[in-house]
Steps between C-alpha positions, in 0.01 A plus 500: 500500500854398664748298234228602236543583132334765321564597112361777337525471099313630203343256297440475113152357395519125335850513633675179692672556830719280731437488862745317668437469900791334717639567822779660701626229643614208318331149500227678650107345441137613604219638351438844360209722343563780221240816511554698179265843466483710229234641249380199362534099633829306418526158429742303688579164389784299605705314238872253486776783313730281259886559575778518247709318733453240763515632898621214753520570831837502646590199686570550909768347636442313851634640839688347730534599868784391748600638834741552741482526914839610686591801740746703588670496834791643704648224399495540085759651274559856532599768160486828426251471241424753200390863574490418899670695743895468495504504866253237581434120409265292302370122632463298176422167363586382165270305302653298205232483194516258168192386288450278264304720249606863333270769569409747720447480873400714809582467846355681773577491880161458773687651859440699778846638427556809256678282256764529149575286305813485259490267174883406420621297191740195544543534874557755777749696696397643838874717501415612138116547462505648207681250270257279296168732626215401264210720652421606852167653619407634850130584500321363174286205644099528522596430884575789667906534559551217320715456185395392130829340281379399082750368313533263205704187628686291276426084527773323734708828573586601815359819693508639848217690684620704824229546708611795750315807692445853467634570846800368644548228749137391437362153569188275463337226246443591132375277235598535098222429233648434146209461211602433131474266207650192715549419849818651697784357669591705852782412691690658759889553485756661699709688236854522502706836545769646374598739789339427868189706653599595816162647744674800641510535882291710700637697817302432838245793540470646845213693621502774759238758653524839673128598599416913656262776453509869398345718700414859576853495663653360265820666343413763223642560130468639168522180305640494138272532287198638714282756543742800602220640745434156662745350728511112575563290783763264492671215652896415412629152535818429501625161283769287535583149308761247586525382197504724109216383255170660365204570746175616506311697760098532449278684717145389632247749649127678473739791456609591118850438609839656276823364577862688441807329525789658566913428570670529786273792703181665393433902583176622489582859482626365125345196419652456166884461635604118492167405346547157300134433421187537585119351411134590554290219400677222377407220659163410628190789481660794658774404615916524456748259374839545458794256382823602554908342526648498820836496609545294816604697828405830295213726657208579272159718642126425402279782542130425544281769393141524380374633150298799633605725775451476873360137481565305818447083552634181554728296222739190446801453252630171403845522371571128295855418414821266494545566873260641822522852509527760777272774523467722760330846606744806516410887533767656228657849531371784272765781379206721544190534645179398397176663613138425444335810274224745695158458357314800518154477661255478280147730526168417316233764444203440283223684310131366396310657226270393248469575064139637437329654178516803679894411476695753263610333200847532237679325250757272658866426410480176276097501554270468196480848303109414501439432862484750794626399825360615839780579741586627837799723560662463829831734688716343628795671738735290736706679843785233425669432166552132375350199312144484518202273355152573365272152449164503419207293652161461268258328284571688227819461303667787600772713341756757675696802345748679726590860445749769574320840668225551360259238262267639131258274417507672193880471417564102681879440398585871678688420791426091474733340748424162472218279431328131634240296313511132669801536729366447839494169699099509466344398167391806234690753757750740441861528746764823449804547693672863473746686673307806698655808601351615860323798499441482065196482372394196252183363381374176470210415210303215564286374182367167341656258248118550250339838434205593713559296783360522853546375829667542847874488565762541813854574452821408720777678547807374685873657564693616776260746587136560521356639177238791438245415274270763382237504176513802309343622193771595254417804263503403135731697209170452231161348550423109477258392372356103439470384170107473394357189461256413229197327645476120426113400400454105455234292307410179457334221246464122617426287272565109361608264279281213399514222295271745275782795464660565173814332405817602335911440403654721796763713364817321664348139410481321180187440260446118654376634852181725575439720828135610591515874575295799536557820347429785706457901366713720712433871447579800784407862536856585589805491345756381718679114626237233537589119670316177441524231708313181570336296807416152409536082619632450147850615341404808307722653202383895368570623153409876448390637161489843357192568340347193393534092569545295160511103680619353147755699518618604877811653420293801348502801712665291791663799711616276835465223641524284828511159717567545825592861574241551809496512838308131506647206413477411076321784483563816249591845522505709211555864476415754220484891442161533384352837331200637586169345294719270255425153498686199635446112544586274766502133400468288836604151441713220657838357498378134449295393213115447548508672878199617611355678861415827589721813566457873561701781332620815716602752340695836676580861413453853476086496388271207485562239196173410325486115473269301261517169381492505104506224235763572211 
């Protein structure tokens, strides 16, 4: 049972033991019962131990709680406080702390804020924060973001708790908790200085907007950085500041928009002259953003382009700075042309076919050595040389080998081009792609992924010209022949276990636990590789014996055994070379103690396996 003991111990007759029973937890009480087994009773008696020295239980000393409600505003003291960010400011209150007894104390912050907290000896300086720094803790509360501060206070000296936030410029209402030994003195101070903290001022941001739309006649380019047969349409912007400072230009469209940035002019014909910087995805999903220093009165270009080629739609950029900014539409100049690449029209020709038993059969490339594979051997010849696809349509899981001339079922690597297992855009189907001379012959092998395998298939066959495809039957180098199979005879014994059965140790188990089982004589006409496996409602374990079954001693003789090796859940599986007229025994029990219910035995392999229940 759960948060239950069990010992196991060997007793001496007329011998006194000690039982002690107590609990996990401390100070815990409720009642209990002790079961003790073994070969004979045991008498339990409780009795009062003597000690050789007295136990007292330590005294506890009292807790005190006191508390503290503030908040922090826009209008509290500002520092850069410990491990923030250089650049940014802190809101802080500081809490001065004195008690009247020594001893430890905690104080924890309740907020809606992500808060710190800082523990400083003596007192505080917001221009120095880490003079005097005690302790500081960010996280450590039992309330989520929240901050947890122990430390052992001396009576009627002076401490100071900053209570600050994880992020900067944060406000809202926080309350301190302080527990310990006595109550707790908080009182808010404003600390002195020694150098003045100065907010630092932030420039006036202006937004502008520039909305558009690629289309389909839309200004083309190579872009950097893209797919050298694609091309891109663009739009160039031209930008213009009155005033220097940093600014930022971000993109917003259903397009996956990529922005380049360039100085002075942009040319598409070379699209990395005058590039400053450039960005795919950096702002929101998608989308470009790109931050940049601008010199007023100077000309800058923004390129809008899209991530994959010959994408058209509408988009917006907002460009966010010191001052408005000027964007406008301009068609550049190009030092060279630029011209959209031909696409070649594309043909598709297809062939339908099925795999039968009738099917002529090989060995493969990569196949099992022990499986045949039916197979269909098809020519194919082109008028018009180029790039061309084969893809397979079926329910089988097809396979496709692509040779040079001629194709020997008997010799499969001879003039192997290329091969396709799972390649095509169809689940279990095969896709190749080769270069094909026109008027050269090549041959295409269509097969299965498993030996023996039957069923209808079509293939397809696109590239810039219509494709001849013709089934031949290829003549063979040497003979093929399919492996033999041995025939596979099974038998079967169902039996039970009852309440009734036999009992024994199992093997893997020790002496304290018994299993009913039943033994049952295995004995076959033919030598060869036998299995054993078991059908039942109960979790069955096999153990399989050469010869004879000894139950007081099970680890006689034991050849294999097994769990849950079969195809049935926590059933077993066993399998054993058995020779012809010798004697075996199976010993059918379960993987739980004292199981019983019925189950059947089936037993597969080259001959029928004589199967009789026998009593060892």
């Amino acid at each position: 049972m759960s948060f239950q003991f069990q010992i196991e111990a060997f007793l001496k007759a007329g011998h006194p033991y000690i039982l002690v029973v107590t609990t996990h937890g401390n100070a815990d009480t409720g009642s209990f019962l002790i079961s003790a087994t073994g070969p004979a009773s045991v008498d339990l008696m409780s009795i009062t131990p003597t000690t050789s020295q007295p136990m007292i239980i330590p005294s506890i000393v009292p807790t005190t709680s006191s508390s503290y409600s503030s908040s922090l505003s826009s209008s509290s003291g500002v520092f850069q406080r410990v491990s923030g960010d250089p650049e940014y400011y802190y809101y802080y209150q500081a809490i001065q702390v004195t008690v009247s007894t020594s001893g430890t104390y905690t104080f924890t912050t309740d907020s809606d804020l992500d808060t710190m907290g800082f523990f400083y000896d003596t007192s505080f300086d917001p221009s120095i924060p880490t003079e005097n720094l005690v302790t500081d803790d960010d996280d450590g509360g039992d309330i989520h973001s929240q901050f947890l501060i122990e430390a052992f206070l001396e009576a009627g000296h002076t401490y100071i708790l900053v209570v600050t936030t994880h992020g900067d410029s944060q406000t809202g209402n926080f309350v301190v908790s302080a527990s310990g030994p006595d109550s707790v003195n908080l009182v808010s101070i404003t600390p002195t200085t020694s150098q003045p903290i100065t907010m630092p001022t932030t420039e006036p941001s202006h937004l502008s907007s520039y909305s558009s739309e690629l289309t389909s006649n839309s200004a083309i380019f190579y872009r950097v950085d893209g797919d050298s047969e694609s091309t891109y349409h663009y739009q160039a912007i031209q930008v213009t500041v009155s005033k220097s400072g940093t600014y930022t230009f971000a993109s917003d469209s259903d397009l996956d928009t990529v922005g380049y940035f360039y100085d002075t002019s942009f040319d598409p014909s070379v699209p990395t002259e005058n590039l400053v910087t450039n960005d795919d995805d950096g702002d929101m999903r998608l989308q470009f953003r790109i931050e940049a220093f601008l010199e007023a009165g100077h000309t800058y270009i923004l390129v809008v382009t899209t991530h994959t080629g010959s994408e058209t739609g509408s988009f917006s950029v907002e460009a966010n700075g010191p001052d408005s900014v000027n964007l406008v539409s301009i068609t550049p100049t190009t030092s060279q042309p630029i011209t959209m690449p031909t696409t070649e029209p594309s043909h598709l020709s297809s062939y339908s076919s099925e795999l039968t038993s009738n099917s002529a059969i090989f060995y493969r490339v990569d196949g099992d050595s022990e499986s045949t594979y039916h197979y269909q051997a098809i020519q194919v010849t082109v008028s018009i040389s180029g790039t061309y696809t084969f893809a397979s349509d079926s329910d089988l899981d097809t396979m496709g080998y692509f040779y040079d001339t001629s194709f020997d079922p008997s010799v499969p690597t001879e003039n192997l081009v290329t091969d396709n297992d799972d390649g095509g855009d169809m689940r279990y189907q095969f896709r190749i792609e080769a270069f094909l001379e026109a008027g050269h012959t090549y041959i295409l092998v269509v097969t299965t992924h498993t030996g023996s395998e039957t069923g209808s298939f079509s293939v397809e066959a696109n590239g810039p010209d219509s494709v001849n495809l013709v089934s031949i039957t290829p003549s063979t180098s040497r003979p093929i022949t399919a492996v033999p199979t041995e025939p596979f005879v099974s038998s079967s014994l169902p039996s039970e276990l009852s309440s009734n059965s036999l009992t024994f140790h199992r093997p893997d188990r020790d002496a304290e636990h018994n299993y009913y089982y039943q033994a049952i004589e295995v004995i076959v006409a033919t030598s060869g590789a036998y299995t054993f496996t078991s059908d039942s409602e109960i979790d069955t374990m096999g153990f399989f014996y050469d010869t004879a079954f000894d139950p007081s001693n099970p680890t006689a003789n034991l050849i294999t055994e097994n769990d849950d090796g079969g195809d049935i859940s926590l059933q077993f599986h066993i399998e054993a070379f058995l020779q012809a007229e010798h004697k075996y025994i199976l010993v059918v029990t379960t993987h739980g103690e004292s199981e019983i219910g019925s189950f059947s035995i089936l037993a597969g392999g080259p001959a029928s396996v004589g199967l009789r229940s026998s009593t060892p």
